[in-house]
C-alpha positions as CSV (number, residue, x, y, z in Angstrom):
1,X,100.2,98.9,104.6
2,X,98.4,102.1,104.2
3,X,96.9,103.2,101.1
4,X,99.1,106.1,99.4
5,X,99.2,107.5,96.0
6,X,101.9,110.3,94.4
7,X,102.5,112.0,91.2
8,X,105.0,113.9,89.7
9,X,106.3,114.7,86.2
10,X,109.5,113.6,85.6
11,X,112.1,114.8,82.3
12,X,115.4,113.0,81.7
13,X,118.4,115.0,80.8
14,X,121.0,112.7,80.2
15,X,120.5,109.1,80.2
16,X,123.3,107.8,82.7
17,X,123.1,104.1,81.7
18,X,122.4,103.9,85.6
19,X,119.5,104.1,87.9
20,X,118.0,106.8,89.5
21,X,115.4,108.0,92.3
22,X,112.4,109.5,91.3
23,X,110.3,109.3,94.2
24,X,111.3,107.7,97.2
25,X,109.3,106.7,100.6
26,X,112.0,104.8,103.5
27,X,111.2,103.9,107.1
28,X,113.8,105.9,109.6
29,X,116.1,102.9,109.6
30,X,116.2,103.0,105.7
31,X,115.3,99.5,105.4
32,X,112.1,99.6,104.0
33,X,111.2,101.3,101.0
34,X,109.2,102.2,98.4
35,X,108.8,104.1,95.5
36,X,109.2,105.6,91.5
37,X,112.9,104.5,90.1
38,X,114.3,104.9,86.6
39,X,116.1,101.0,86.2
40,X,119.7,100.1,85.7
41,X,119.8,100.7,81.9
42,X,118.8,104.8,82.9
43,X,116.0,105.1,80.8
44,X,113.3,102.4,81.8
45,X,111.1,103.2,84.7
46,X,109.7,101.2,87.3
47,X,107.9,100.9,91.0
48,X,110.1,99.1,93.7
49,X,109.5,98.2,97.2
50,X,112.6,96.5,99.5
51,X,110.9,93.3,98.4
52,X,110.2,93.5,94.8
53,X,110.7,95.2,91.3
54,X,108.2,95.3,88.0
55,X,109.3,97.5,85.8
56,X,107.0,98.1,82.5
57,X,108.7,97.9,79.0
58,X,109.1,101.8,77.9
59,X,112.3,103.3,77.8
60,X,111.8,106.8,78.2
61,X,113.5,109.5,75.7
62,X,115.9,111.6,77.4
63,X,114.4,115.4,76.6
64,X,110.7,114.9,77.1
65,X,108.3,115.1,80.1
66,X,106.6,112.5,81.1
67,X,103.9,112.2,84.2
68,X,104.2,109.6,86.4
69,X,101.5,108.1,89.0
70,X,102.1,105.6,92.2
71,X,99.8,104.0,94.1
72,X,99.5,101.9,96.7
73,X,96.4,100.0,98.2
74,X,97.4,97.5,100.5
75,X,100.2,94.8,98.8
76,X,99.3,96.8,95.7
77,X,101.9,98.8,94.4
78,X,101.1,100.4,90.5
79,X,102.6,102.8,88.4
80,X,101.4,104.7,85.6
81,X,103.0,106.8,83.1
82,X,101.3,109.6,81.2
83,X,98.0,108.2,82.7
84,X,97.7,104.6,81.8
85,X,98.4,101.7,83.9
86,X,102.3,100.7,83.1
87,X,103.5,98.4,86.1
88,X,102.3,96.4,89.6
89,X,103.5,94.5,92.0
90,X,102.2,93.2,94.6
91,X,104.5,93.1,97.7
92,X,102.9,93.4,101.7
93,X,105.5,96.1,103.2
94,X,104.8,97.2,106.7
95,X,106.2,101.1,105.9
96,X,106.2,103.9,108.9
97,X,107.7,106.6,106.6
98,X,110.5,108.8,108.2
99,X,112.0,109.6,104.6
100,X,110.6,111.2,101.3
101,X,113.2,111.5,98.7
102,X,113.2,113.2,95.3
103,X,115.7,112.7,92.5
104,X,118.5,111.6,95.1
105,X,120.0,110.4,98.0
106,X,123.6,111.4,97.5
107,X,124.2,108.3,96.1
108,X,121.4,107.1,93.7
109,X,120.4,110.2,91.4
110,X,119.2,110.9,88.2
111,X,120.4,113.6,85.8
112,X,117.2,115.0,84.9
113,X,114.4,117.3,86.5
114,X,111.3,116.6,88.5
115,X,108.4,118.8,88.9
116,X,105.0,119.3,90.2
117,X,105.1,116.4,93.3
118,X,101.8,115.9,95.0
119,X,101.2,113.3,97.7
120,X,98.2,111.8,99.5
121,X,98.2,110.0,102.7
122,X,95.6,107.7,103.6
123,X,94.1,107.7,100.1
124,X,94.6,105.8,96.5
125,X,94.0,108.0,93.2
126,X,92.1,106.1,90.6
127,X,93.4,106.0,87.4
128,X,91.0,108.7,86.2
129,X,92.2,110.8,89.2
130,X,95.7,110.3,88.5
131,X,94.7,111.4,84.4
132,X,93.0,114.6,86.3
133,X,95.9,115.8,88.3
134,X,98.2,115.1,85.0
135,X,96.3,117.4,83.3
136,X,96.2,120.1,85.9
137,X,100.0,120.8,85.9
138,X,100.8,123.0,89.2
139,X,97.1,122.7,90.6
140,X,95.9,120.2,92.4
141,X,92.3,118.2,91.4
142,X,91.9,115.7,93.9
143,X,92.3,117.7,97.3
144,X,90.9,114.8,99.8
145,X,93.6,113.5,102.1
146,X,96.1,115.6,99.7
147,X,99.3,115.4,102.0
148,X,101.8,117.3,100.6
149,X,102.3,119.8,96.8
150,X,105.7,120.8,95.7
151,X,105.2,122.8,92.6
152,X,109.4,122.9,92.5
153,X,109.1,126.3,90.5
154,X,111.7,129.0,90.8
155,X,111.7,130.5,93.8
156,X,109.5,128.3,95.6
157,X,111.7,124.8,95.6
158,X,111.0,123.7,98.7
159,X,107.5,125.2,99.4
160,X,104.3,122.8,100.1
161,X,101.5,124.8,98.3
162,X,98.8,122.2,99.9
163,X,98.9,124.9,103.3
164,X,99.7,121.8,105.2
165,X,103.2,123.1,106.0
166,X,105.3,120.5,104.4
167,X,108.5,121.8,103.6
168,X,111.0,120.2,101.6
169,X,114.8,120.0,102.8
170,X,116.9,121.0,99.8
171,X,120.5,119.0,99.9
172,X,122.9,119.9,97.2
173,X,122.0,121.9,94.5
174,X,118.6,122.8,92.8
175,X,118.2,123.9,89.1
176,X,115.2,125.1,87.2
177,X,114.6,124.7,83.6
């Protein structure tokens, strides 16, 4: 698998005692996957692939932001959440992504807002990179192999402020603060 790493803040609104996208990578068959979830009790996050969960031990408080981290090097799959390590996994995915998904698919969603998505192809953040773009809400630190930065501010939902031309499709609905 090819080395990957994303980050994103992430702020629950109501906690729907369900599980919810976050961040989402699929193949073009869906079958393969990847990603940032919130777990079946709504409040607990954790990193997935098709062929494995961890999830760490946090519930999250519904009404805060919280930053989240994903990388992937190889079989290794971590997650961390406001900048320290939370959960791994180690799973050997072959991935060929077709599909990025934020905060649902029509039928897996999360009551609650995202913000600030940034993406890197080709490239795993270390843990005091991922600490650096967390503190640099709406810029971007680490611009090496950056794929892909969706500030998801008013007005500009769907724009890729990297200049690599990545624009987001916007199903349903979009809110701001």
């Amino acid at each position: 698998a090819d080395n990957f790493s994303a980050t994103g803040w992430v702020y629950i609104s109501v906690d729907r005692n369900t599980s919810g996208i976050i961040f989402e990578l699929l193949n073009s068959g869906n079958g393969v996957l990847e990603g940032v979830f919130l777990s079946t009790d709504g409040t607990t996050l954790i990193v997935a692939t098709n062929g494995g969960v961890f999830s760490g031990s946090t519930s999250l408080n519904v009404g805060q932001w919280y930053h989240w981290g994903y990388t992937r090097s190889g079989a290794t799959h971590n997650l961390y959440l406001d900048g320290v390590s939370y959960a791994s996994i180690s799973n050997n995915i072959t991935l060929t992504p077709n599909n990025l998904v934020l905060y649902s698919d029509s039928i897996t969603w999360m009551n609650g807002r995202i913000a600030d998505v940034k993406v890197w192809n080709g490239r795993v953040l270390t843990q005091s990179e991922v600490q650096a773009e967390m503190n640099s809400k709406y810029a971007v630190v680490n611009t090496t192999s950056l794929y892909a930065h969706w500030k998801l501010l008013a007005g500009a939902h769907t724009t890729d402020s990297s200049g690599n031309g990545h624009t987001l499709t916007e199903l349903g609905t979009f809110s701001d603060e």
